[in-house]
HTML snippet that shows the backbone in 3Dmol.js (N, CA, C, O; Angstrom):
<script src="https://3Dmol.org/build/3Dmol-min.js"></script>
<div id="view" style="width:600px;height:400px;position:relative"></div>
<script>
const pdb = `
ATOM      1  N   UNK A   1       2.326   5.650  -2.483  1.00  0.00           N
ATOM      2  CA  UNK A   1       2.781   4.596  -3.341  1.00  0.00           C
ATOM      3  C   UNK A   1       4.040   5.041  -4.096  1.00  0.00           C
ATOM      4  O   UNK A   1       4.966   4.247  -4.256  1.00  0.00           O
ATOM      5  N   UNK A   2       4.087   6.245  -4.542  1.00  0.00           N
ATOM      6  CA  UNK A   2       5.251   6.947  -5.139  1.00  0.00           C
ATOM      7  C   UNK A   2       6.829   6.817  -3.978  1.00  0.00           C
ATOM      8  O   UNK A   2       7.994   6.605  -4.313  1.00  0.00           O
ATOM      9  N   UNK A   3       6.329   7.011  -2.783  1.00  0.00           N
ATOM     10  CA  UNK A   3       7.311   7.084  -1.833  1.00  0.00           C
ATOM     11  C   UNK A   3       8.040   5.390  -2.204  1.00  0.00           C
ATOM     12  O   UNK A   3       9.135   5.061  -2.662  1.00  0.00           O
ATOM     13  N   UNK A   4       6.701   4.509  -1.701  1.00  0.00           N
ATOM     14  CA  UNK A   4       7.234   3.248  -1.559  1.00  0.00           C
ATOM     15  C   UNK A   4       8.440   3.314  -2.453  1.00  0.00           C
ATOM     16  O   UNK A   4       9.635   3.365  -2.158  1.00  0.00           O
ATOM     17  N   UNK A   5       7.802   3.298  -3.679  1.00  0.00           N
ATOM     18  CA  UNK A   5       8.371   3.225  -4.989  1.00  0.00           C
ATOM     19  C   UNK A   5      10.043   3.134  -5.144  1.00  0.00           C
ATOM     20  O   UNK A   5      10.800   2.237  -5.516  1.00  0.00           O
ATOM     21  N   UNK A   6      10.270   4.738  -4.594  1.00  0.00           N
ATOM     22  CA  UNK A   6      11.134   5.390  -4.530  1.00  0.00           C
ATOM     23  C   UNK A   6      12.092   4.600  -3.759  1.00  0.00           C
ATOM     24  O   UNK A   6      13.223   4.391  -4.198  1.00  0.00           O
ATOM     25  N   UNK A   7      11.523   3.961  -2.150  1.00  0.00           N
ATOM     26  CA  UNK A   7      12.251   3.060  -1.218  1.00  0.00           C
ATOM     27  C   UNK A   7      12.843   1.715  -2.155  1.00  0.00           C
ATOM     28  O   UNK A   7      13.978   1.245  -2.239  1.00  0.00           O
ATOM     29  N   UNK A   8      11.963   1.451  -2.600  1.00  0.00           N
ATOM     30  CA  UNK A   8      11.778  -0.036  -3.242  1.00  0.00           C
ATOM     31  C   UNK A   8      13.510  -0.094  -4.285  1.00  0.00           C
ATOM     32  O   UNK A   8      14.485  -0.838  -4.168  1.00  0.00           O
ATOM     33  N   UNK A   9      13.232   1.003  -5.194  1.00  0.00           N
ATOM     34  CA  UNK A   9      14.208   1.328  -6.660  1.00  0.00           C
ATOM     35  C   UNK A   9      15.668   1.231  -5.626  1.00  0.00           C
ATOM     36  O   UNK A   9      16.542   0.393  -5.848  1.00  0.00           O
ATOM     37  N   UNK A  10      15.740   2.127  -4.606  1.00  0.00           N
ATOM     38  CA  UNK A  10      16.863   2.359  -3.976  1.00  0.00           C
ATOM     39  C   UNK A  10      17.616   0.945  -3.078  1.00  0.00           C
ATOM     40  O   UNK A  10      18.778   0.904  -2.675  1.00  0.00           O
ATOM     41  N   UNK A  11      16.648  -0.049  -2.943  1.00  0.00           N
ATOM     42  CA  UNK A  11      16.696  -1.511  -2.724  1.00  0.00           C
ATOM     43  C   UNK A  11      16.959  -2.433  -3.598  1.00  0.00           C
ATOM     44  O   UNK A  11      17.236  -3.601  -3.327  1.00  0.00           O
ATOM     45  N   UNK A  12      16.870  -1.852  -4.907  1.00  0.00           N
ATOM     46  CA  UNK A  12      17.043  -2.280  -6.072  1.00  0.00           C
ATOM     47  C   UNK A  12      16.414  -3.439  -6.343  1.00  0.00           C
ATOM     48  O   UNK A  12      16.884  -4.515  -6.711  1.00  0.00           O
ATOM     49  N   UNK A  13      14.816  -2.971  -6.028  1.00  0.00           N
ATOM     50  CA  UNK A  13      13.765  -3.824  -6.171  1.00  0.00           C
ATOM     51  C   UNK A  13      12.360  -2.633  -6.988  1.00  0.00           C
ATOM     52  O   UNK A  13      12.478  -1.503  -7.463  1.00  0.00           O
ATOM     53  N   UNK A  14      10.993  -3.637  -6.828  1.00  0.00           N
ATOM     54  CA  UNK A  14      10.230  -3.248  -7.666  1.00  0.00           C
ATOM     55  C   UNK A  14       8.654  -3.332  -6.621  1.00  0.00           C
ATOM     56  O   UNK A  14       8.716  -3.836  -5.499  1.00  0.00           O
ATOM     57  N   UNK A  15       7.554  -2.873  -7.080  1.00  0.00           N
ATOM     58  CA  UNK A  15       6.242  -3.600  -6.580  1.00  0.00           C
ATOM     59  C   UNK A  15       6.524  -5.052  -6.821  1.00  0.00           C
ATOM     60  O   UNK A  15       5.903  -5.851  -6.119  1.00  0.00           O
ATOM     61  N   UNK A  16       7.184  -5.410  -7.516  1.00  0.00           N
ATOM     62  CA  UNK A  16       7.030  -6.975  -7.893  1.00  0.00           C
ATOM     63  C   UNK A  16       7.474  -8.065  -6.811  1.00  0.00           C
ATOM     64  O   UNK A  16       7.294  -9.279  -6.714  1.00  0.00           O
ATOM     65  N   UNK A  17       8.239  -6.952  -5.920  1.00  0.00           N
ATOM     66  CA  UNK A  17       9.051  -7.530  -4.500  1.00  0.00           C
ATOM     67  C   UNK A  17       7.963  -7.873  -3.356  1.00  0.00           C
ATOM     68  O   UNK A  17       8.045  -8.780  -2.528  1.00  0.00           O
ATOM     69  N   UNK A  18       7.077  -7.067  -3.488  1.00  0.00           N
ATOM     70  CA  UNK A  18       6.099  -7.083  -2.286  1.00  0.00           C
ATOM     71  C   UNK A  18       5.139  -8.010  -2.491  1.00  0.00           C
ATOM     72  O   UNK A  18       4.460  -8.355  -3.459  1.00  0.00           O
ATOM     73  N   UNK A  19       5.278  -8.474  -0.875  1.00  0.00           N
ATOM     74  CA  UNK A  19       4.602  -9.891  -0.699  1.00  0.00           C
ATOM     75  C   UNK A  19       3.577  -9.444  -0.062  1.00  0.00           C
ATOM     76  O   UNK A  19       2.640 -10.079  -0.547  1.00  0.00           O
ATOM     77  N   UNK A  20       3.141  -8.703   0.774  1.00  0.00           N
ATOM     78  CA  UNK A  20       2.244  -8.201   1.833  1.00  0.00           C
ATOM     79  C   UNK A  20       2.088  -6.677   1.939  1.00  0.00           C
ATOM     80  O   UNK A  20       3.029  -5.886   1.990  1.00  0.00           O
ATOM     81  N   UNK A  21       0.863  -6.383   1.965  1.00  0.00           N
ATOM     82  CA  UNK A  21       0.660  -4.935   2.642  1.00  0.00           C
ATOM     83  C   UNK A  21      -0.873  -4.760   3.408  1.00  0.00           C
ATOM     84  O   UNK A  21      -2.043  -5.134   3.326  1.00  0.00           O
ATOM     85  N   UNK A  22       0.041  -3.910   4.203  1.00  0.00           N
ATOM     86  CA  UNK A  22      -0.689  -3.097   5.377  1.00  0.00           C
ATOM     87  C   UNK A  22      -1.624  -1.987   5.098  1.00  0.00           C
ATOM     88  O   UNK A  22      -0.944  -0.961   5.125  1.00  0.00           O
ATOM     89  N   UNK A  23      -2.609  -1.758   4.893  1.00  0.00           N
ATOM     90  CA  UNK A  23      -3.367  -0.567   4.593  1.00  0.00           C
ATOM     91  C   UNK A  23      -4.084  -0.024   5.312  1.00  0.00           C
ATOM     92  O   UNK A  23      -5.102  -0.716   5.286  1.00  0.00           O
ATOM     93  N   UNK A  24      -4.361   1.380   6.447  1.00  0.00           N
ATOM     94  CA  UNK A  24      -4.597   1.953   7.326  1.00  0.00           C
ATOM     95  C   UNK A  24      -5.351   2.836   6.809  1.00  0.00           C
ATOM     96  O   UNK A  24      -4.894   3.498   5.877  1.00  0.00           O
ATOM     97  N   UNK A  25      -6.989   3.128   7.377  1.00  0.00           N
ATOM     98  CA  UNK A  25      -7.369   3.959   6.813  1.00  0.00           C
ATOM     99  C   UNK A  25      -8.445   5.028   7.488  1.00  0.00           C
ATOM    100  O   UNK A  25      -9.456   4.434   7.862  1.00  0.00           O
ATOM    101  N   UNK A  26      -8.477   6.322   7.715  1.00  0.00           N
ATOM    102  CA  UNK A  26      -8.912   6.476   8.665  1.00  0.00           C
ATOM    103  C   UNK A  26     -10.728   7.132   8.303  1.00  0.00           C
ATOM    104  O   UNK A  26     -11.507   7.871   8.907  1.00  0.00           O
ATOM    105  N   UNK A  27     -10.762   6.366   7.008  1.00  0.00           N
ATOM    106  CA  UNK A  27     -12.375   6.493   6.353  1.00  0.00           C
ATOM    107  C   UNK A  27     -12.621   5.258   5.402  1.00  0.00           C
ATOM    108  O   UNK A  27     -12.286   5.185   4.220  1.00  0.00           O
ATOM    109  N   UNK A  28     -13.235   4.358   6.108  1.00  0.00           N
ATOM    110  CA  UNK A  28     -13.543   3.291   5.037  1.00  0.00           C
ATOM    111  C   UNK A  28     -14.723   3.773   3.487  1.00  0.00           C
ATOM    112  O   UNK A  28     -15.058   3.072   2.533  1.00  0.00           O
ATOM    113  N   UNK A  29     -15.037   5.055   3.782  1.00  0.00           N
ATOM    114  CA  UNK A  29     -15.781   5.296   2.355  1.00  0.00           C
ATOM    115  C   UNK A  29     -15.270   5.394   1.334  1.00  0.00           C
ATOM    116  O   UNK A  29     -15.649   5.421   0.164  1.00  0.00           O
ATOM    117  N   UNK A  30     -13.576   5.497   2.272  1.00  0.00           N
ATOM    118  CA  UNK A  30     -12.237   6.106   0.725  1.00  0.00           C
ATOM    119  C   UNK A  30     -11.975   4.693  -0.148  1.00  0.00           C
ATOM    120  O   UNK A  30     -11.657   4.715  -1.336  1.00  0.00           O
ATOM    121  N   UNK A  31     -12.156   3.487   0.612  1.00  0.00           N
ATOM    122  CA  UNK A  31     -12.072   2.222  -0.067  1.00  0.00           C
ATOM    123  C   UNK A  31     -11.753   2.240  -1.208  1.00  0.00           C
ATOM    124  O   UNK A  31     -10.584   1.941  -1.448  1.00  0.00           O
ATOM    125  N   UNK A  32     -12.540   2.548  -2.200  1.00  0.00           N
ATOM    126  CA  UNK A  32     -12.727   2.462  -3.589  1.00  0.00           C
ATOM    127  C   UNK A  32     -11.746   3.431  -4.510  1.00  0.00           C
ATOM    128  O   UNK A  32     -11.086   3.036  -5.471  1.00  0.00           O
ATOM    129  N   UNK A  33     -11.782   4.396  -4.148  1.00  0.00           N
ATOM    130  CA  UNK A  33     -10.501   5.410  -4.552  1.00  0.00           C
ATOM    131  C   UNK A  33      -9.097   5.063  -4.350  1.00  0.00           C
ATOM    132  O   UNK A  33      -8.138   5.032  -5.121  1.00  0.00           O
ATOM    133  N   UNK A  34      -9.299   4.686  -2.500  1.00  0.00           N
ATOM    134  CA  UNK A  34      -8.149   3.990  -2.306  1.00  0.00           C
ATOM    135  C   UNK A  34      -7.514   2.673  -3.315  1.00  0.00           C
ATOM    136  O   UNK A  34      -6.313   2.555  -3.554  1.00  0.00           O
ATOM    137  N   UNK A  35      -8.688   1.641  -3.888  1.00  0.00           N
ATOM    138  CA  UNK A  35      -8.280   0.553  -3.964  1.00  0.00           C
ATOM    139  C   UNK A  35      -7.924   0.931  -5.720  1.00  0.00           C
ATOM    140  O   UNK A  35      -7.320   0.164  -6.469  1.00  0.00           O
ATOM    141  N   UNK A  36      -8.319   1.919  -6.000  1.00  0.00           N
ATOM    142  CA  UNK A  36      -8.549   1.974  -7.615  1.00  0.00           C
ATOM    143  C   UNK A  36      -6.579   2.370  -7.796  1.00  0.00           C
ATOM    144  O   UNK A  36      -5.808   1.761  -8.537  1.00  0.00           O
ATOM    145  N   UNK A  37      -6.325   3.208  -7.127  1.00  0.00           N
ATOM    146  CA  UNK A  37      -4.484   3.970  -7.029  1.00  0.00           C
ATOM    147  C   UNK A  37      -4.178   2.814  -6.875  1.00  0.00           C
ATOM    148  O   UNK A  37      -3.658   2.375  -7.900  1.00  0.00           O
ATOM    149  N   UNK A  38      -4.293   1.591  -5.536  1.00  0.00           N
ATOM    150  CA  UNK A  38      -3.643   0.693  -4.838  1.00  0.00           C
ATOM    151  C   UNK A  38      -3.408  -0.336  -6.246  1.00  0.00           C
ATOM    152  O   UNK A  38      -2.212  -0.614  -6.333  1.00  0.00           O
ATOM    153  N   UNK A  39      -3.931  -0.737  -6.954  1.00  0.00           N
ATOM    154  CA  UNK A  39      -4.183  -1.799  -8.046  1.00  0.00           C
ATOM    155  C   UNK A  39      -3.888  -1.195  -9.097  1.00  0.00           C
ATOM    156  O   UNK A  39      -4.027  -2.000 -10.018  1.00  0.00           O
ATOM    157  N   UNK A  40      -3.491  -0.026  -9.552  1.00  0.00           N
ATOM    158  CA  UNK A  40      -2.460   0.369 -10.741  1.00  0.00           C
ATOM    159  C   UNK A  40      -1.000   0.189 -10.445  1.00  0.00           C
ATOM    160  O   UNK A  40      -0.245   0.214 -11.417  1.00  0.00           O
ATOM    161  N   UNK A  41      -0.498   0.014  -9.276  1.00  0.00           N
ATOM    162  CA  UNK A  41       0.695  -0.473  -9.205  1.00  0.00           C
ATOM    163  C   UNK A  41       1.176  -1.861  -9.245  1.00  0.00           C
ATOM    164  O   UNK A  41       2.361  -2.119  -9.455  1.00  0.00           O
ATOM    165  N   UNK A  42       0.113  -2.927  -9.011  1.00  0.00           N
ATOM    166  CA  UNK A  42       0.093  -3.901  -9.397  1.00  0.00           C
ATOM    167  C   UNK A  42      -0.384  -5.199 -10.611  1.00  0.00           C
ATOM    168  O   UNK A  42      -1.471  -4.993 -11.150  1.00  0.00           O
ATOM    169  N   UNK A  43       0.220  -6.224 -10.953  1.00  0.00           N
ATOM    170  CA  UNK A  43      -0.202  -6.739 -11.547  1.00  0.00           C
ATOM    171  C   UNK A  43      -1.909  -7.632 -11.073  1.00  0.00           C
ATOM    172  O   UNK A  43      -1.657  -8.787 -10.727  1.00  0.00           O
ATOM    173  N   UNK A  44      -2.669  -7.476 -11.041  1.00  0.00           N
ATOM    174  CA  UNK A  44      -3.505  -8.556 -10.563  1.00  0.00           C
ATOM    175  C   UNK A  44      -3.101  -9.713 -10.035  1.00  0.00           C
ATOM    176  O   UNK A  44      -3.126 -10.073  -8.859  1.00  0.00           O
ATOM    177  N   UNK A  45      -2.555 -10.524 -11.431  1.00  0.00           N
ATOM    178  CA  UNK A  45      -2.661 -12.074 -11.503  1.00  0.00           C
ATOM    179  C   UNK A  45      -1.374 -12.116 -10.130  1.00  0.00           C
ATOM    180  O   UNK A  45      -1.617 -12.827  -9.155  1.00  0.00           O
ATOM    181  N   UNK A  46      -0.069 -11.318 -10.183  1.00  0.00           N
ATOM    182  CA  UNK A  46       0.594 -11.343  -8.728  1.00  0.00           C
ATOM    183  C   UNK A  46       0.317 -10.344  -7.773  1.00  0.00           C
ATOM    184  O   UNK A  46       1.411  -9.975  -7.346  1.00  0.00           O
ATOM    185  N   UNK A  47      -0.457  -9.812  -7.302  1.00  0.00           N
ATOM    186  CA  UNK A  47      -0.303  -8.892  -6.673  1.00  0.00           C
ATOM    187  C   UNK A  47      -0.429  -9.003  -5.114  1.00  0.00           C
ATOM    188  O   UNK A  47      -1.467  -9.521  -4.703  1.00  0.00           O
ATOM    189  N   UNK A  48       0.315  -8.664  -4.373  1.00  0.00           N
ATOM    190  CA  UNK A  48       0.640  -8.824  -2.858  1.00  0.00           C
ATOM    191  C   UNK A  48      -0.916  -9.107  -1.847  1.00  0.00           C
ATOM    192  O   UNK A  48      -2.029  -8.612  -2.032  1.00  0.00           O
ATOM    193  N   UNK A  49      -0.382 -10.249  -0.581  1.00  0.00           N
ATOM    194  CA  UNK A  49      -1.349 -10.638   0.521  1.00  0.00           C
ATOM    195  C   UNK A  49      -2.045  -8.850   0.484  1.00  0.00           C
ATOM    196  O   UNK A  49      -1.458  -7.981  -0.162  1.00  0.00           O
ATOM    197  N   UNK A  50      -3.053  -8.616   1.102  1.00  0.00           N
ATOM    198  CA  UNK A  50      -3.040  -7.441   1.653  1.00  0.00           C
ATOM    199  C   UNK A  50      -4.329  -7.477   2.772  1.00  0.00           C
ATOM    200  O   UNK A  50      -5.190  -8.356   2.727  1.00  0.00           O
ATOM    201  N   UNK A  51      -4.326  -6.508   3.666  1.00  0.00           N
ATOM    202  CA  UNK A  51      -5.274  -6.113   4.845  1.00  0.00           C
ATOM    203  C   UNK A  51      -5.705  -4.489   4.647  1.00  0.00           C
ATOM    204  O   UNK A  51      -4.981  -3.635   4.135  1.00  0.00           O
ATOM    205  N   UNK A  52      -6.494  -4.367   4.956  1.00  0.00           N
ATOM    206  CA  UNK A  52      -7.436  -2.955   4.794  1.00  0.00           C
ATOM    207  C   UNK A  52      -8.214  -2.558   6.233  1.00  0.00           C
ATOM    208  O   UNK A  52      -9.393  -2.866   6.409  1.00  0.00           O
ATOM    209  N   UNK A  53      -7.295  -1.726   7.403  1.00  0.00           N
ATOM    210  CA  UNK A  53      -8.427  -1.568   8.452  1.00  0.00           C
ATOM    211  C   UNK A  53      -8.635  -0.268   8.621  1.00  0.00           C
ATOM    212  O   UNK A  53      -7.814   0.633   8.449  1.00  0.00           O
ATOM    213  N   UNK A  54     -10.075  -0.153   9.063  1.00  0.00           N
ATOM    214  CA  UNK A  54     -10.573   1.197   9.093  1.00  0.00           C
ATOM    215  C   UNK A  54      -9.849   1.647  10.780  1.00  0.00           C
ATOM    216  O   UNK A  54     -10.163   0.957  11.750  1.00  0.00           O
ATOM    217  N   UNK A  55      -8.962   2.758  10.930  1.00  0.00           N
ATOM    218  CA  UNK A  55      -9.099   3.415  12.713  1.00  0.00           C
ATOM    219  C   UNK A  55      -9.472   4.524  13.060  1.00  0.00           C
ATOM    220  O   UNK A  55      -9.929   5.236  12.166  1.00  0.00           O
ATOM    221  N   UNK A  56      -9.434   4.925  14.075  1.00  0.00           N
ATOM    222  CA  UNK A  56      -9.884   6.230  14.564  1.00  0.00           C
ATOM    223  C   UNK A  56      -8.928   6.979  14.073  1.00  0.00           C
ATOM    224  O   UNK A  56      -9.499   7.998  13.684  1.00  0.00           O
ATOM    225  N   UNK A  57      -7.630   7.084  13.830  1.00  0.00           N
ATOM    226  CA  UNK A  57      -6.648   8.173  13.375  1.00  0.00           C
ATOM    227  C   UNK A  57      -5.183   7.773  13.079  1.00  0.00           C
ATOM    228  O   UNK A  57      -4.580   6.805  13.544  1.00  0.00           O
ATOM    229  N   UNK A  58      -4.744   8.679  12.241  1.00  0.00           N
ATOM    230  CA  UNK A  58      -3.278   7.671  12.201  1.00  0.00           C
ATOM    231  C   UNK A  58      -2.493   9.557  12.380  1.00  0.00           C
ATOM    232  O   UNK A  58      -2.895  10.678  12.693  1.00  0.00           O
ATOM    233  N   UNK A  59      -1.156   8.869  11.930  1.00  0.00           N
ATOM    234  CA  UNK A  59      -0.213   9.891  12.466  1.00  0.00           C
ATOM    235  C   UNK A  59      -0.159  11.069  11.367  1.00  0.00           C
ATOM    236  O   UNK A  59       0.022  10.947  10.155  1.00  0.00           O
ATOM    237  N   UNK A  60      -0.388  12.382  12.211  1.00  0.00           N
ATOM    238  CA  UNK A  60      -0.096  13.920  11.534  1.00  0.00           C
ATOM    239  C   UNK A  60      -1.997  14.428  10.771  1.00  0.00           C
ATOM    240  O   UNK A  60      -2.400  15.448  10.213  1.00  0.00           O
ATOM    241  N   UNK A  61      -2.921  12.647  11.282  1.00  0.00           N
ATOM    242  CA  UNK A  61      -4.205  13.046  10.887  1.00  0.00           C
ATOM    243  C   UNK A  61      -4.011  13.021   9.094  1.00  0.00           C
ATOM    244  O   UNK A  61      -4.669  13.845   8.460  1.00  0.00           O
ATOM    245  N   UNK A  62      -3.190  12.154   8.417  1.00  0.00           N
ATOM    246  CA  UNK A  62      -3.189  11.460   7.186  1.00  0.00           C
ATOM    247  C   UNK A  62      -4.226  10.769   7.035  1.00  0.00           C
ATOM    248  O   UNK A  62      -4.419  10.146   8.079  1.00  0.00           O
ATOM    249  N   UNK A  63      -5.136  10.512   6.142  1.00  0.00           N
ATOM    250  CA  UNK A  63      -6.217   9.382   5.313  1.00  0.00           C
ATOM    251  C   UNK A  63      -5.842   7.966   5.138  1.00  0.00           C
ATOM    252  O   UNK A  63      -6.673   7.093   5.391  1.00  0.00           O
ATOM    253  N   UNK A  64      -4.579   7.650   4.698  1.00  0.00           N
ATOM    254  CA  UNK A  64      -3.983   6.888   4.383  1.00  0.00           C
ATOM    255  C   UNK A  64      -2.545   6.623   4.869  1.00  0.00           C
ATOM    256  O   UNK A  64      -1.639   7.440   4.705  1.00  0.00           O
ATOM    257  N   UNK A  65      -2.354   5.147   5.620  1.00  0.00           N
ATOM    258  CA  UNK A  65      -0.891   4.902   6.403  1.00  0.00           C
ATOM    259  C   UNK A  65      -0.815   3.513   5.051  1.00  0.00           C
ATOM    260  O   UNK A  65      -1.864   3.117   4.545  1.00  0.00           O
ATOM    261  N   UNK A  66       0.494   2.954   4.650  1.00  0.00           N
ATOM    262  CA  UNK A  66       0.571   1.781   3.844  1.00  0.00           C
ATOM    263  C   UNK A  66       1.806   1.214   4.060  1.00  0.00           C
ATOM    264  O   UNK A  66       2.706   1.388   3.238  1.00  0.00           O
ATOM    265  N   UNK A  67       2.001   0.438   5.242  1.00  0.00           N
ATOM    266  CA  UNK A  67       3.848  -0.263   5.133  1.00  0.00           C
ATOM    267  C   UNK A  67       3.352  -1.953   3.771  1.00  0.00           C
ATOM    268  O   UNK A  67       2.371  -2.491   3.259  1.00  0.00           O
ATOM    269  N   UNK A  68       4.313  -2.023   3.807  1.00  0.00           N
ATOM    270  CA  UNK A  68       4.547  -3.263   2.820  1.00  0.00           C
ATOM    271  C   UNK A  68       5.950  -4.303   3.524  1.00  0.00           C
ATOM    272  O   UNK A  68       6.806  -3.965   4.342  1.00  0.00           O
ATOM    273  N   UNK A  69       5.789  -5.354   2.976  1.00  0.00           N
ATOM    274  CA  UNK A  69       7.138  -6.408   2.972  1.00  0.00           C
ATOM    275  C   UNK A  69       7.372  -6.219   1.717  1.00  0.00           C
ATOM    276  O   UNK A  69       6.683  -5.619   0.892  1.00  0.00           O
ATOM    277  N   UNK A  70       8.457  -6.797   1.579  1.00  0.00           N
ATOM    278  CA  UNK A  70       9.010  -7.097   0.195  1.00  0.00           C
ATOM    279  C   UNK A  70      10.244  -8.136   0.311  1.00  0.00           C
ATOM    280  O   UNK A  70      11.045  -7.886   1.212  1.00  0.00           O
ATOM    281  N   UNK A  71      10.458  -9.103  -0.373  1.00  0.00           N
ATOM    282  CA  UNK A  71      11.883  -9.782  -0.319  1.00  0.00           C
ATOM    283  C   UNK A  71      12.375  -9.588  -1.687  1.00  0.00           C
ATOM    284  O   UNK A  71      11.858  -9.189  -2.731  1.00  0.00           O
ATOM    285  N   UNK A  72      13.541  -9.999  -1.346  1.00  0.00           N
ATOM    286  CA  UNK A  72      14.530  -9.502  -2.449  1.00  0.00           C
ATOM    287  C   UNK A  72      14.973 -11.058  -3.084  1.00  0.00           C
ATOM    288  O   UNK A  72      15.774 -11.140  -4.015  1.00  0.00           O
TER     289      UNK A  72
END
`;
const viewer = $3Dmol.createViewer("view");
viewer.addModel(pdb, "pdb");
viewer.setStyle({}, {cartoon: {color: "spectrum"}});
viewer.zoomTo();
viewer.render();
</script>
């Protein structure tokens, strides 16, 4: 989320930009941990579409993959 962040500022945008996100996960027990980080960057009342799927593995064997949209 820090990375995004970082992408986002240099776009000269915010979380507030993102309309949608992608969330990849390769342990659905992390859910809750996951979702507790995921929802301090956002406001509730706006906070982006989102999807949550559990897979067999993502790349380098990471826990967590997260692309986003955002418009400007």
């Amino acid at each position: 989320m820090k990375n995004m962040g970082h992408i986002l500022n240099a776009a000269g945008m915010t979380f507030e930009n993102i309309v949608k996100c992608s969330i990849f996960v390769s342990d659905m027990e992390n859910y809750s941990r996951i979702n507790t980080v995921y929802a301090s960057y956002f406001n509730e009342a706006t906070a982006p579409a989102r999807e949550l799927v559990q897979v067999a593995n993502l790349p380098r064997y990471v826990n967590v993959e997260i692309s986003c949209i955002a418009v400007k």
